[in-house]
C-alpha positions as CSV (number, residue, x, y, z in Angstrom):
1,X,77.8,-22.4,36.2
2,X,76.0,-25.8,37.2
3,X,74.6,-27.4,33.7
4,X,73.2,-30.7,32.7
5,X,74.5,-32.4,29.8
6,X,72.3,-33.8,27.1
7,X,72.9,-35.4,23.9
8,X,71.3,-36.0,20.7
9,X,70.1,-39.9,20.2
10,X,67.9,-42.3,18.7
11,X,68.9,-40.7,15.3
12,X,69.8,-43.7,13.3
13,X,68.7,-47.7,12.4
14,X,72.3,-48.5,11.4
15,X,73.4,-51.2,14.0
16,X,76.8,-50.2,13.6
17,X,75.7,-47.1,15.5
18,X,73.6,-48.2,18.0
19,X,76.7,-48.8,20.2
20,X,77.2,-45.1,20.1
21,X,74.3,-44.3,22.0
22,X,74.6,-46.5,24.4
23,X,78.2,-45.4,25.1
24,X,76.9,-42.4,25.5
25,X,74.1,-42.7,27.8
26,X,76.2,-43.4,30.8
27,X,77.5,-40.0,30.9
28,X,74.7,-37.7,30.0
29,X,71.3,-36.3,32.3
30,X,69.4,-35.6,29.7
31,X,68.4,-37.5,26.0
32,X,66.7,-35.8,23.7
33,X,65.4,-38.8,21.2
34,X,64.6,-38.6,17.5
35,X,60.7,-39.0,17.0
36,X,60.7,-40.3,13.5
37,X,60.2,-37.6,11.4
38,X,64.5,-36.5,10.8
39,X,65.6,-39.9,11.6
40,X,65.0,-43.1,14.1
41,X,61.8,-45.2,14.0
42,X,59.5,-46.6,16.6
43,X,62.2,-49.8,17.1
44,X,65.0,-47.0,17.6
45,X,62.8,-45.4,20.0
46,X,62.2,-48.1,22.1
47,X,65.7,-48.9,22.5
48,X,66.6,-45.8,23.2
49,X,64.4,-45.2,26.2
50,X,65.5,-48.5,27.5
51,X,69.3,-47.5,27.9
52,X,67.6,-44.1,29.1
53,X,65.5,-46.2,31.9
54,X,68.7,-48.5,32.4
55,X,70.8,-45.0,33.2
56,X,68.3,-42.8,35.2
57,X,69.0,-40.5,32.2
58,X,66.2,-37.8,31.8
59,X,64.1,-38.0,28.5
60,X,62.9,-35.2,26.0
61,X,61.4,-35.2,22.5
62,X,64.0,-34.0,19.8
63,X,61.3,-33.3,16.7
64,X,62.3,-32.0,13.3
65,X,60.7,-31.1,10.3
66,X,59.3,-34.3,7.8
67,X,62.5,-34.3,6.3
68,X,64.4,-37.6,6.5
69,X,67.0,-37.5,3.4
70,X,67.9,-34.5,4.8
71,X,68.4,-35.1,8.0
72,X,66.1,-32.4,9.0
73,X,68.8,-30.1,8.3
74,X,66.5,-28.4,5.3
75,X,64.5,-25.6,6.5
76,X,60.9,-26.2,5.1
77,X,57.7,-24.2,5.1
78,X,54.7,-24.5,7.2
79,X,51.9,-22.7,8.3
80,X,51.7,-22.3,11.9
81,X,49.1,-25.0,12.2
82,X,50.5,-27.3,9.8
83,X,53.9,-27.0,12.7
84,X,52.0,-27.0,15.9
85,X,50.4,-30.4,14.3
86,X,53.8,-31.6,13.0
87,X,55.2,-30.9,16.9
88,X,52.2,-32.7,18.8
89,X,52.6,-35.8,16.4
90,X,56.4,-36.5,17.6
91,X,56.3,-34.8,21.3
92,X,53.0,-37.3,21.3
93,X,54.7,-40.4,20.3
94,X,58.0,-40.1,22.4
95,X,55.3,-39.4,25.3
96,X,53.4,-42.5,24.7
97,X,56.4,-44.9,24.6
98,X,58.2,-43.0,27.5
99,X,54.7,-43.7,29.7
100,X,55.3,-47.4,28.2
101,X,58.4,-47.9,30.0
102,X,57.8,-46.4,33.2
103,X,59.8,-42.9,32.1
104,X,58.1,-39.4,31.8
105,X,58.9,-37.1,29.0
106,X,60.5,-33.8,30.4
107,X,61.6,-31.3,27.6
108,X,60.9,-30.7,23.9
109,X,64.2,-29.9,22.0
110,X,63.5,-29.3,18.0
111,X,66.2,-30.4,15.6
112,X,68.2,-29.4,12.8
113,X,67.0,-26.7,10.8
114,X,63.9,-26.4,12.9
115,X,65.7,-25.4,15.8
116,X,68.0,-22.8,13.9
117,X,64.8,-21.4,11.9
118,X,63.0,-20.9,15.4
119,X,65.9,-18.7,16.5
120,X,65.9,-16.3,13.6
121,X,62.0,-16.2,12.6
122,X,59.8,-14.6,15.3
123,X,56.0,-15.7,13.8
124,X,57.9,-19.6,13.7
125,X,59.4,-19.4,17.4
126,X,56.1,-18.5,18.8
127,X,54.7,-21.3,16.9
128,X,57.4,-23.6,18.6
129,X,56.3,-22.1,22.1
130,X,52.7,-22.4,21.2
131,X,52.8,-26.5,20.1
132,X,54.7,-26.9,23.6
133,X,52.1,-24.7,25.3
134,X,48.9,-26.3,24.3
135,X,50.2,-30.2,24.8
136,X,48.6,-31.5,27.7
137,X,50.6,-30.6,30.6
138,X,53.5,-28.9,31.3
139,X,56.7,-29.6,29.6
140,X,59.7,-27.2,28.7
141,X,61.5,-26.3,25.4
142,X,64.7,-26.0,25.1
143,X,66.4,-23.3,23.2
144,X,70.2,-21.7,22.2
145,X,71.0,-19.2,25.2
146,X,71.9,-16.1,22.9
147,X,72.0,-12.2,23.5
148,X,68.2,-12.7,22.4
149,X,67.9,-14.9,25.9
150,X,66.0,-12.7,28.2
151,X,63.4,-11.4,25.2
152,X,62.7,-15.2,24.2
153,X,62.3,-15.6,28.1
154,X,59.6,-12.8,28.3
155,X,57.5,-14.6,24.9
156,X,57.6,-18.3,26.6
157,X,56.3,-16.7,29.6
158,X,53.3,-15.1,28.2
159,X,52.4,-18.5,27.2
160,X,52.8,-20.4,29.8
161,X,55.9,-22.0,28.7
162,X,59.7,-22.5,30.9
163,X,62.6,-22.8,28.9
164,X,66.2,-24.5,29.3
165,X,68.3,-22.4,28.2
166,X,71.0,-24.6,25.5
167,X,75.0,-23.8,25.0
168,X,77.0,-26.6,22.7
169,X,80.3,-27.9,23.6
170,X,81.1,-28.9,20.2
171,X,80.0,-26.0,17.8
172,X,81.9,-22.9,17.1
173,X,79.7,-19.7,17.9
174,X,79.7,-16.7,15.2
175,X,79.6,-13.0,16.7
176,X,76.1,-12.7,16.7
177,X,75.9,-15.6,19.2
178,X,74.2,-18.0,16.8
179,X,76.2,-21.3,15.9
180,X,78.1,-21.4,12.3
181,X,76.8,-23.5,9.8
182,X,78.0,-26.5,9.5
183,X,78.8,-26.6,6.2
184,X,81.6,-23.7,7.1
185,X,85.4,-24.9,7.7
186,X,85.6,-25.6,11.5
187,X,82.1,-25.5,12.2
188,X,82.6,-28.1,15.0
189,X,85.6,-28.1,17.4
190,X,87.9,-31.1,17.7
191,X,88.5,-32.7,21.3
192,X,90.9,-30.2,22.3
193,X,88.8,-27.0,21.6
194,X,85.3,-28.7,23.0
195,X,87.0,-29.4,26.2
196,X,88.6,-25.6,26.2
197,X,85.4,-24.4,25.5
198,X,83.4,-26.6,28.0
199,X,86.6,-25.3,31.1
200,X,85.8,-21.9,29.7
201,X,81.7,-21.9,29.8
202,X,82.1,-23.9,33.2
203,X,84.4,-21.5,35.2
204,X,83.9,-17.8,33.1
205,X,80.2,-18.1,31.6
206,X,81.5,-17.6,28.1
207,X,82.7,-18.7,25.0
208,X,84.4,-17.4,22.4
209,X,83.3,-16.4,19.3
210,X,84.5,-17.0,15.5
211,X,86.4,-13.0,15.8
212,X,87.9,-14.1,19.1
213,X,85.5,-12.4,21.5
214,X,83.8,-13.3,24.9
215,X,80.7,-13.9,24.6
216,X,78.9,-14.3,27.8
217,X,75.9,-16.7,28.2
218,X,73.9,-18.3,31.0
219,X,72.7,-21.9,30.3
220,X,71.0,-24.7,31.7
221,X,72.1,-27.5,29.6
222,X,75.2,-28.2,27.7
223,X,74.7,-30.4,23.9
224,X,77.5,-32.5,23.0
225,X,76.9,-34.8,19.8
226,X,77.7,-38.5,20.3
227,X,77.7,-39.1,16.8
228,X,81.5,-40.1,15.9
229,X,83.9,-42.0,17.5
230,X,85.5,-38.6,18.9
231,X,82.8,-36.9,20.5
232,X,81.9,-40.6,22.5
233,X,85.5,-40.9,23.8
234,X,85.6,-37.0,25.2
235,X,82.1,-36.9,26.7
236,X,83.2,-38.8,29.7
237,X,85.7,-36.1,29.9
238,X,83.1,-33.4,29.7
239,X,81.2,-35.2,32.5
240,X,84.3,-34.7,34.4
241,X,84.8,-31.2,34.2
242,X,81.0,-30.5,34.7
243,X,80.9,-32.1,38.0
């Protein structure tokens, strides 16, 4: 299986973390950066799409519902125009500033509890699809690859829309194929279990599940969050195995 590896950045102002990301961005093809709304600002943004020129690393919008003392990890509710607005604001402004420096914007990734609610609600998934359909040229959304892969392939397609299929080196999967919450004990793997689970998506196509089963899933792109000191020191051995 031949994936790209992206990571999650631009998500804080603490200085003490800044170093993270760039750490990161060596490493990675793709960054999908905060637009504002979860976490990050407009300075964030800027510095993140500078490392992002500096590295050749690829660049997509990572929006999430208004929802910053939550980290965006609170499901909120919208109609479908209040979200297709709420998308084109952020996809908009990470577009902008990637124009700015001489980058183009390649992929929308939603965050947090937006990206888990699109998964599980039909009428909000199709409003997703339909925010990335209708901005102003083509640009692909990136979504878990599930069971649910092939029918979520078939509604992006009617719209116009290509998705990147998303696995996660980091997260535990539950036996529906749907990541377990974070909040549950051993929600996200330690440095010995990402990289068994990275060998075991490379070389099988699977991963296993919470019960102990394979489950079998064909991605484009692989998430591993550079967030704590852990996850920065095993992604270069992530890069390793991917290539």
């Amino acid at each position: 299986m031949s994936l790209m590896l992206n990571a999650d950045l631009g998500e804080t102002i603490d200085s003490g973390l800044v170093g993270a990301d760039e750490a990161v961005m060596p490493y990675i093809h793709q960054a999908s950066i905060a637009c504002g709304y979860h976490a990050g600002d407009h300075l964030m943004i800027q510095r993140t799409l500078n490392l992002a020129a500096k590295y050749s690393v690829m660049v997509g919008a990572h929006p999430g519902y208004l929802d910053r003392e939550g980290f965006g990890r609170r499901s909120m509710t919208c109609s479908n125009d209040e979200l297709v607005a709420l998308m084109h604001y952020q996809i908009s402004a990470l577009d902008g500033m990637s124009r700015s420096q001489n980058l183009s914007l390649s992929y929308v990734k939603p965050h947090g509890a937006l990206y888990n609610d699109m998964m599980v609600d039909d009428q909000l998934r199709r409003a997703v699809m339909l925010s990335v359909a209708g901005f102003y040229r083509p640009i692909h959304l990136v979504m878990q690859a599930t069971p649910e892969a092939e029918l979520h392939r078939r509604e992006a397609e009617a719209l116009g829309v290509t998705l990147w299929f998303e696995a996660f080196a980091d997260r535990r999967y539950d036996s529906n194929g749907m990541l377990v919450p974070r909040s549950e004990p051993g929600a996200v793997h330690d440095r010995q279990t990402t990289l068994a689970q990275v060998k075991q998506l490379k070389r099988y196509g699977s991963v296993m599940t919470e019960d102990g089963d394979a489950l079998f899933i064909k991605a484009d792109t692989l998430c591993i969050h550079g967030d704590n000191p852990e996850s920065v020191a095993v992604i270069r051995e992530i890069r390793a195995l991917l290539e």
